[in-house]
C-alpha positions as CSV (number, residue, x, y, z in Angstrom):
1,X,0.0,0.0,0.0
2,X,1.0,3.2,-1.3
3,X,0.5,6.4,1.1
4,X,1.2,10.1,0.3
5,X,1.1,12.8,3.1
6,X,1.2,16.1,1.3
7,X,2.8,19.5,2.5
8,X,2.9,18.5,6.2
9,X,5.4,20.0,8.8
10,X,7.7,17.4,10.5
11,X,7.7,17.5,14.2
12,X,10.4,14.8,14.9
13,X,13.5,16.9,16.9
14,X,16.0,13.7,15.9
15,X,15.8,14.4,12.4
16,X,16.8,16.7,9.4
17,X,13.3,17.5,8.9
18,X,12.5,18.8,11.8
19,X,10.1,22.2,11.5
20,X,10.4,21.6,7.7
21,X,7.4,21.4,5.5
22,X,7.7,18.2,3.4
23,X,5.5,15.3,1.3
24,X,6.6,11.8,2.8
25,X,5.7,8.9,0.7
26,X,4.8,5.6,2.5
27,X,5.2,1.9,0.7
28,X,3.8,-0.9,2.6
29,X,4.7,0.6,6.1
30,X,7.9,1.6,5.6
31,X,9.0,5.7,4.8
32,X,10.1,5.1,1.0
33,X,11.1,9.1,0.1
34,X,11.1,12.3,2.0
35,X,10.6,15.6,-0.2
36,X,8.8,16.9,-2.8
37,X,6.7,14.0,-4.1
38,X,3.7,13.3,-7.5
39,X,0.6,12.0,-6.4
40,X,0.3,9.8,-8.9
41,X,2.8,7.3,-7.2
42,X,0.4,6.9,-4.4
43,X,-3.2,4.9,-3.7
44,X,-4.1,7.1,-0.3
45,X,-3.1,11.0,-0.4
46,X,-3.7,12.7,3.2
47,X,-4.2,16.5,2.6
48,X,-5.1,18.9,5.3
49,X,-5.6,23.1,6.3
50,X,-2.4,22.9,8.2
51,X,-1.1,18.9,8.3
52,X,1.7,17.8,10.7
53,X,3.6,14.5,11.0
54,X,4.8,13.5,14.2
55,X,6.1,10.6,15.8
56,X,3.5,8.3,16.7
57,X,2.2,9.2,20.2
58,X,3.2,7.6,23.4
59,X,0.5,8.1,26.8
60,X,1.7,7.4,30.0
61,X,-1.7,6.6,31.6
62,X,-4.3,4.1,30.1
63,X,-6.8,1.8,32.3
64,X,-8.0,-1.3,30.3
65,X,-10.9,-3.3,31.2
66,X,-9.1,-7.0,30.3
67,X,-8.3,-8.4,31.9
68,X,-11.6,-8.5,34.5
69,X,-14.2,-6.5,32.5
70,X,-14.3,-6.9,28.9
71,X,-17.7,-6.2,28.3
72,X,-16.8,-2.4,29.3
73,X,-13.3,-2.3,27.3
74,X,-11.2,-5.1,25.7
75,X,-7.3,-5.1,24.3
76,X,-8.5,-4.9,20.9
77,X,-11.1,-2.1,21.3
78,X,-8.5,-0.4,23.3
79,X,-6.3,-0.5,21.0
80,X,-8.3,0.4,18.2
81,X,-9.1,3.6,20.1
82,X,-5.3,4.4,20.6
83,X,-4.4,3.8,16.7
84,X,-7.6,6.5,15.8
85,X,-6.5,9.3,18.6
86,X,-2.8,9.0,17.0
87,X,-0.8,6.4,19.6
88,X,1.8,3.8,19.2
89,X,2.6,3.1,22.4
90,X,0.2,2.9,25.5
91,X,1.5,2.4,29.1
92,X,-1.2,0.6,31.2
93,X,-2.2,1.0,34.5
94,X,-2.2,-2.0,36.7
95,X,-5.6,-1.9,38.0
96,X,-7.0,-4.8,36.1
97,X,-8.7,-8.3,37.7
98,X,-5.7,-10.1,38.3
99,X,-3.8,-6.6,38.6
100,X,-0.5,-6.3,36.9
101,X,1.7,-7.5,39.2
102,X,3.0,-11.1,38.2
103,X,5.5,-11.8,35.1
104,X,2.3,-13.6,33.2
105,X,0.5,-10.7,33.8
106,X,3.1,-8.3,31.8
107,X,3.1,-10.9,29.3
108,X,-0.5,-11.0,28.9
109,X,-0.4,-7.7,27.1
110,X,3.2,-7.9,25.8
111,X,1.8,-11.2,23.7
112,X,-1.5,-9.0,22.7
113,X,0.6,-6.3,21.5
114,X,1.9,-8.8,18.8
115,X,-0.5,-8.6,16.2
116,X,-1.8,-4.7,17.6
117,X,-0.5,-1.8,15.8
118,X,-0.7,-0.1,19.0
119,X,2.1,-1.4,22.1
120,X,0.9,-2.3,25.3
121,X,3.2,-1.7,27.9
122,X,2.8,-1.8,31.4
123,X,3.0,0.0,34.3
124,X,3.2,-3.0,37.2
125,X,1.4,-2.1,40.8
126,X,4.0,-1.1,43.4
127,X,1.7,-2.9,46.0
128,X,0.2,-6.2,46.3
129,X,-3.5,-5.8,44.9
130,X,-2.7,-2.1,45.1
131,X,-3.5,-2.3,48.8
132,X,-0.2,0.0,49.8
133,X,0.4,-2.5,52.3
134,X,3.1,-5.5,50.9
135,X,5.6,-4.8,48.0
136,X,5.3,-6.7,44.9
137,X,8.2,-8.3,42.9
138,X,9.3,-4.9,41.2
139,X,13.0,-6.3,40.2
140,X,11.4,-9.1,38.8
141,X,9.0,-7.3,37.6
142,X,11.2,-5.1,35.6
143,X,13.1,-7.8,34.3
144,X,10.2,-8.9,32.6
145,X,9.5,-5.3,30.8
146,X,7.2,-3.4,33.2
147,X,8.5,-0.2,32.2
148,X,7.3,2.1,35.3
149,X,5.3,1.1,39.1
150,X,2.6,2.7,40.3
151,X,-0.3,1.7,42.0
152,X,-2.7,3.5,39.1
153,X,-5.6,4.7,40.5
154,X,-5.1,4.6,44.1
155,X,-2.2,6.7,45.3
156,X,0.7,5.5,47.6
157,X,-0.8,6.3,51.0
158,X,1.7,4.9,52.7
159,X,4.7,7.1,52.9
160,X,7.1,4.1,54.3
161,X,6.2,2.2,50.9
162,X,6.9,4.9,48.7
163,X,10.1,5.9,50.2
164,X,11.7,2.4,50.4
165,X,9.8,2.5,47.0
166,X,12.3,4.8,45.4
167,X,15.3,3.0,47.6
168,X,14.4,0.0,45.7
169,X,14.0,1.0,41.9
170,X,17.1,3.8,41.9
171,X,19.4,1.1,40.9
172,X,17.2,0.4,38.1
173,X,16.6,4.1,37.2
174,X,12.8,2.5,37.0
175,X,10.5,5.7,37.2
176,X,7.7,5.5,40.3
177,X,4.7,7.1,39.4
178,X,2.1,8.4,41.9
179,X,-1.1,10.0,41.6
180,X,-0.8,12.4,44.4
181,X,-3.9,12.8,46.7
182,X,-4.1,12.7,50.6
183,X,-6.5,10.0,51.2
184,X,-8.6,11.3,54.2
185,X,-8.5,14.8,53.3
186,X,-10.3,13.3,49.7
187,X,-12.8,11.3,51.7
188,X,-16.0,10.5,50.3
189,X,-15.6,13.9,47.7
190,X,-17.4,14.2,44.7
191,X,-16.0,17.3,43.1
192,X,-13.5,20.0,43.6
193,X,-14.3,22.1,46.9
194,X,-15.5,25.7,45.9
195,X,-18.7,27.2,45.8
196,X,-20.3,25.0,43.1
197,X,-20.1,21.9,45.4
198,X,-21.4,24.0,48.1
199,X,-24.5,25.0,45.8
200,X,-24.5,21.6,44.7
201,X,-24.2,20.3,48.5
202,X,-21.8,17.9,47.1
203,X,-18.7,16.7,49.6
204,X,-15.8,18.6,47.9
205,X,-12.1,17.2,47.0
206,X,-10.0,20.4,48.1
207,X,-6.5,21.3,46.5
208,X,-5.0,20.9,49.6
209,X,-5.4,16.9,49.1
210,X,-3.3,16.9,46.3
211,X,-0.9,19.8,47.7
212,X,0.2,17.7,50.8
213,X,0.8,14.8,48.9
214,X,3.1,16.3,46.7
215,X,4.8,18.0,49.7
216,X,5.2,14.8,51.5
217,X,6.9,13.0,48.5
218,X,8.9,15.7,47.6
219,X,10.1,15.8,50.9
220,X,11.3,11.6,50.8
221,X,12.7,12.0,47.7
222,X,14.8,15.3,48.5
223,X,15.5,13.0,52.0
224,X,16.6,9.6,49.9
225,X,19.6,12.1,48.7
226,X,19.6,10.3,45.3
227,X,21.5,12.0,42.0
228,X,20.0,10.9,38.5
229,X,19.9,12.4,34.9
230,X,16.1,11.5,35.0
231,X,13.1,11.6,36.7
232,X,12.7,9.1,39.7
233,X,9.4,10.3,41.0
234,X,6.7,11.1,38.8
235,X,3.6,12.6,39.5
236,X,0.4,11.6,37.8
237,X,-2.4,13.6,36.6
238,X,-1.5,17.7,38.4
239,X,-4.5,19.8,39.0
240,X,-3.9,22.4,41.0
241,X,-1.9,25.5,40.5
242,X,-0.2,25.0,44.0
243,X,0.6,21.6,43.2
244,X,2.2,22.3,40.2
245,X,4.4,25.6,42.1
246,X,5.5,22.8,44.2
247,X,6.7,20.5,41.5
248,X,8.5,23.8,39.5
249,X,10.6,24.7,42.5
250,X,11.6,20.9,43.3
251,X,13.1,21.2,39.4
252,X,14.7,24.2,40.4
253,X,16.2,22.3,43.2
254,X,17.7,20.2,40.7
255,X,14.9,17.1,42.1
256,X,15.1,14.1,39.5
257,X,11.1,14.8,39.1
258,X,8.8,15.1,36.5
259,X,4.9,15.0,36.4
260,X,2.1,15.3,33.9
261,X,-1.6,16.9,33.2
262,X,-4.6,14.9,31.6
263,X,-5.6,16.0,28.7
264,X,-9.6,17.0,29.2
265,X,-8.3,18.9,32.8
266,X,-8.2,22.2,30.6
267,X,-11.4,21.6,29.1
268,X,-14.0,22.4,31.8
269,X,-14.2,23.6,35.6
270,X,-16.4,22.6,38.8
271,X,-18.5,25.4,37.5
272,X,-19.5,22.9,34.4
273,X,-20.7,19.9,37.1
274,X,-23.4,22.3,38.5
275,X,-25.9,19.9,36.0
276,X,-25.0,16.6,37.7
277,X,-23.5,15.2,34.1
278,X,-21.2,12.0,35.5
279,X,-19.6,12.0,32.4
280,X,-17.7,15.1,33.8
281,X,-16.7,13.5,37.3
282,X,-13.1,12.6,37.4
283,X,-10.3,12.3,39.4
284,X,-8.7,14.2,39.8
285,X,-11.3,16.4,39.7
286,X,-12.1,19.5,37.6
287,X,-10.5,22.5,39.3
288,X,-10.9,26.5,38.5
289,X,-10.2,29.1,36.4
290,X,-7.4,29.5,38.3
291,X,-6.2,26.0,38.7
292,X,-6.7,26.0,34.5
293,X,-4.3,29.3,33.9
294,X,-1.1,28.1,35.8
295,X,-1.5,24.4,34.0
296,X,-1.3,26.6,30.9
297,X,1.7,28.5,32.3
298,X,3.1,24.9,33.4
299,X,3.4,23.5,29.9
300,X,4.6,26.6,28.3
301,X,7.5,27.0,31.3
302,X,8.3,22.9,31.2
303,X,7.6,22.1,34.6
304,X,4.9,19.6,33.1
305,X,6.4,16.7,31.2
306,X,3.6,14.9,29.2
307,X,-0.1,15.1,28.9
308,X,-2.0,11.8,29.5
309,X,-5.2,10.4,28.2
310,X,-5.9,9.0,31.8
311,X,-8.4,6.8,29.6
312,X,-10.6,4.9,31.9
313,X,-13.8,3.1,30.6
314,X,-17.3,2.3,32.6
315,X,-20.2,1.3,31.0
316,X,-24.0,3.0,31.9
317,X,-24.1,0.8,35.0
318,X,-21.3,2.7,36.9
319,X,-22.0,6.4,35.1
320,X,-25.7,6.4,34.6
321,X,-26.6,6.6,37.8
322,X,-27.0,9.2,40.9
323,X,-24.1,11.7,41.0
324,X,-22.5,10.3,44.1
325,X,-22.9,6.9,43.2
326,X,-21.0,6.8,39.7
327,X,-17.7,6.2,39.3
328,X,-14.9,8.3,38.5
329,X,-13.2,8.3,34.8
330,X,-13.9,9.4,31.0
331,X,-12.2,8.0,27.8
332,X,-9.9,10.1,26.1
333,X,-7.9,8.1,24.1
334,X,-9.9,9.5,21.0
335,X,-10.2,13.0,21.9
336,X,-7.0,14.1,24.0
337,X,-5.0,16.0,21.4
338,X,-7.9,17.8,20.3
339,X,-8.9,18.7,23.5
340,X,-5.5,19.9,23.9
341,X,-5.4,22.1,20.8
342,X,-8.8,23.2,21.5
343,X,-8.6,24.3,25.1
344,X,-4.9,25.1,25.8
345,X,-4.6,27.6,23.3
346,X,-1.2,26.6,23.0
347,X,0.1,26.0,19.4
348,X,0.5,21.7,17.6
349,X,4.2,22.8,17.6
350,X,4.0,23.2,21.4
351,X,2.2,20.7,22.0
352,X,3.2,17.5,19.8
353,X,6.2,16.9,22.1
354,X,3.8,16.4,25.4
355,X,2.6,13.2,23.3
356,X,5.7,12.1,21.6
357,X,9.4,12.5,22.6
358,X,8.9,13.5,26.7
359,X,6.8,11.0,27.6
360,X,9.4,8.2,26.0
361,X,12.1,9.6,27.4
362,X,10.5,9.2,31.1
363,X,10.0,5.3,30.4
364,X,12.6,4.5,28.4
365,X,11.6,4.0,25.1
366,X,13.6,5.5,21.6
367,X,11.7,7.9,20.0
368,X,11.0,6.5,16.3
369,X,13.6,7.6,13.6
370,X,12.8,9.6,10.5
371,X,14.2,9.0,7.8
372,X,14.0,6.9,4.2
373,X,14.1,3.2,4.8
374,X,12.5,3.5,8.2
375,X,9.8,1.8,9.5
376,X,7.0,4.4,10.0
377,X,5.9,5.2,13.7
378,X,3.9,8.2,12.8
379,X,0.7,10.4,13.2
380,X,-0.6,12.7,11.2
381,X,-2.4,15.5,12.5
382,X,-4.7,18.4,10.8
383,X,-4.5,21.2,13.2
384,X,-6.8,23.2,11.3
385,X,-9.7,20.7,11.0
386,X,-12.5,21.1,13.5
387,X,-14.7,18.5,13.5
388,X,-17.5,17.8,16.0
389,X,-17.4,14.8,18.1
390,X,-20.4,12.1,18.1
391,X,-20.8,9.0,20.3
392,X,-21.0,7.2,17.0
393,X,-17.5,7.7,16.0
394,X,-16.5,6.1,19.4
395,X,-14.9,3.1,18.9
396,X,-14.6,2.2,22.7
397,X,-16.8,0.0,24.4
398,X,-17.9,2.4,26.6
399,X,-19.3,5.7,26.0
400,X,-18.5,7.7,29.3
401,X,-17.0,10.7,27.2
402,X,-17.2,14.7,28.4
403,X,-16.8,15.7,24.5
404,X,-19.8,14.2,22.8
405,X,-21.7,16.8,20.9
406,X,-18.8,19.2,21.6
407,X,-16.5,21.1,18.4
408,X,-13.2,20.3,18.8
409,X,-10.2,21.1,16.8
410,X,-7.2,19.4,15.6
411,X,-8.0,16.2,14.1
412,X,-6.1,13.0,14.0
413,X,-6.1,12.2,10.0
414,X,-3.7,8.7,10.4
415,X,-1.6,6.7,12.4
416,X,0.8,4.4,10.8
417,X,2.7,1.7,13.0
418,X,4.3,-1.6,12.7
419,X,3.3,-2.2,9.0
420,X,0.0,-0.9,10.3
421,X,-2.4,1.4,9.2
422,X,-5.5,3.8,10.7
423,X,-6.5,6.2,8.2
424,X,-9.4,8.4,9.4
């Protein structure tokens, strides 16, 4: 198969092309010529407003429903979703039934990644069961390719755990990711604490949950004394602007620490949950105007590293339901760069690297070469095409998206990957 991408601007910093406006001509997965190019030698052309080609993208932060609950997400509708929203590579989150936390359990989805054009890789659980309790196996663990340990959804309450945590994994530069948020302080909340919970007479999730977590493991890690060219600690899914000012002067500090945002955290506030819609009921939750501004500020400064789909999948029997009652979570795989684009007002250029070379860099994986004779890792993106999104065009198996019926802009036009091809 014959593919031409026409007058697209290459976002790939490891090659000559980089910030250059190019056609790239693709024979049966592989990058065949790099220049100016007739369409008549292709059988697919990919034109766009304003076309870029970057790497394929990477997300640190995926939940998948298999093993456990395949009826609300499987491996292959998972990764389906990835290959339309522009990934390659997907790093999953060990909160599956068994969790991720054996050697058969990391080759469950290294042998499902086979015959995916999307990787699985996986993050294994730091705890037994993700209780915070026992350790698991993380050398053995890591031998077996768990590229990064976290315990996913619940965050590492016990600071004894996460400080012999890092004591453990520094020999094996093996990032620790945490989702930071105080666990009593969070207690039985709903949505952020501000006046629209009040109105709402919700129980609220205040920013000083996430604040004093971040405080307490910044404060073990600076105490563990350790030196490293990379991250060590890594903080999952930032909402708040004081969380963030925390994280920017650890850096400053010189702190092997990184963190990142997900991707639909710019897209609305608490004021937005004043209707009770569940599919806007995440964790962690949606913050303020304020909270919204210095994320902006953090991307454009560096202090955040990636931005994460934080996909998590429930079906109408955990979401359709009273507002206190549902669970916590949207997909995003489908939707996260153009939520991105849409909200951040931030520029593609800016933001393609959030989604291609940082986030490989923090677990260890080569960004994809570009060049002629390579094999094509790639997205293209038209950063100019809006495009409204519909629950049809979902290819999840569960629907709990907060962009349904909304414009957003900056659509994913293909992803190309191990011989692989999703062409929108």
């Amino acid at each position: 198969m014959k593919v031409l991408i026409k007058k697209a601007k290459i976002v790939q910093p490891n090659s000559a092309h980089h910030l250059k406006n190019r056609d790239v001509l693709l024979i049966d997965g592989k990058i065949a010529e790099i220049g100016t190019i007739e369409n008549s030698k292709a059988d697919t052309i990919i034109k766009g407003k304003e076309l870029y080609l970057s790497a394929g993208f990477a997300d640190l932060r995926a939940f998948s429903k298999e093993p456990g609950h395949e009826a609300m997400e499987s491996l292959e509708s998972l990764s389906q979703a990835a290959a339309l929203g522009g990934y390659s590579d997907l790093l999953v989150m060990p909160n599956t039934e068994p969790t991720i936390q054996s050697k058969g359990s990391v080759n469950y989805f290294k042998n499902a990644s086979k015959y995916s054009q999307v990787n699985l890789h996986t993050a294994a659980a730091v705890t037994l069961e993700t209780k915070g309790e026992d350790f698991t196996e993380m050398w053995d663990l890591h031998a077996a390719g768990a590229l990064a340990f976290t315990d996913g959804l619940k965050p590492l309450w016990n600071a004894d755990i996460l400080y012999k945590s890092l004591q453990y994994l520094y020999p094996k530069k093996a990032l620790l990711m945490n989702r930071p948020e105080e666990a009593a302080l969070a207690m039985f909340g709903q949505m952020h604490e501000g006046i629209p919970s009040t109105h709402m007479g919700t129980k609220g999730i205040p920013s000083e949950a996430e604040e004093m977590m971040i405080m307490r493991d910044l404060k073990l890690l600076e105490y563990a004394g350790f030196e490293s060219d990379k991250p060590l600690l890594h903080f999952s899914c930032i909402s708040t602007a004081s969380g963030l000012n925390l994280i920017k002067k650890a850096k400053q500090k010189g702190l092997p620490v990184s963190c990142d945002i997900a991707a639909h955290q710019l897209a609305y506030t608490d004021e937005d949950l004043l209707g009770f819609d569940t599919n806007l009921k995440v964790s962690p939750p949606f913050r303020s105007k304020k909270d919204i501004k210095a994320l902006i500020k953090g991307i454009s400064d560096g202090t955040i590293d990636a931005v994460v789909s934080d996909h998590n999948p429930w079906d109408e029997e955990h979401k359709k339901m009273e507002f206190d009652l549902a669970e916590f979570g949207v997909i995003g795989l489908q939707t996260a760069f153009a939520s991105m684009l849409t909200h951040s007002g931030l520029t593609a250029e800016e933001i393609i690297p959030l989604f291609t070379e940082k986030p490989r860099s923090l677990i260890g994986l080569e960004n994809p070469a570009f060049e002629e004779g390579a094999e094509a890792n790639l997205t293209v993106i038209d950063a100019g095409k809006s495009f409204t999104f519909t629950e049809d065009m979902i290819v999840s198996k569960s629907k709990n998206s907060p962009f349904i019926g909304k414009e957003l802009t900056g659509k994913i036009m293909a992803s190309f990957h191990k011989g692989q091809a999703t062409i929108a």
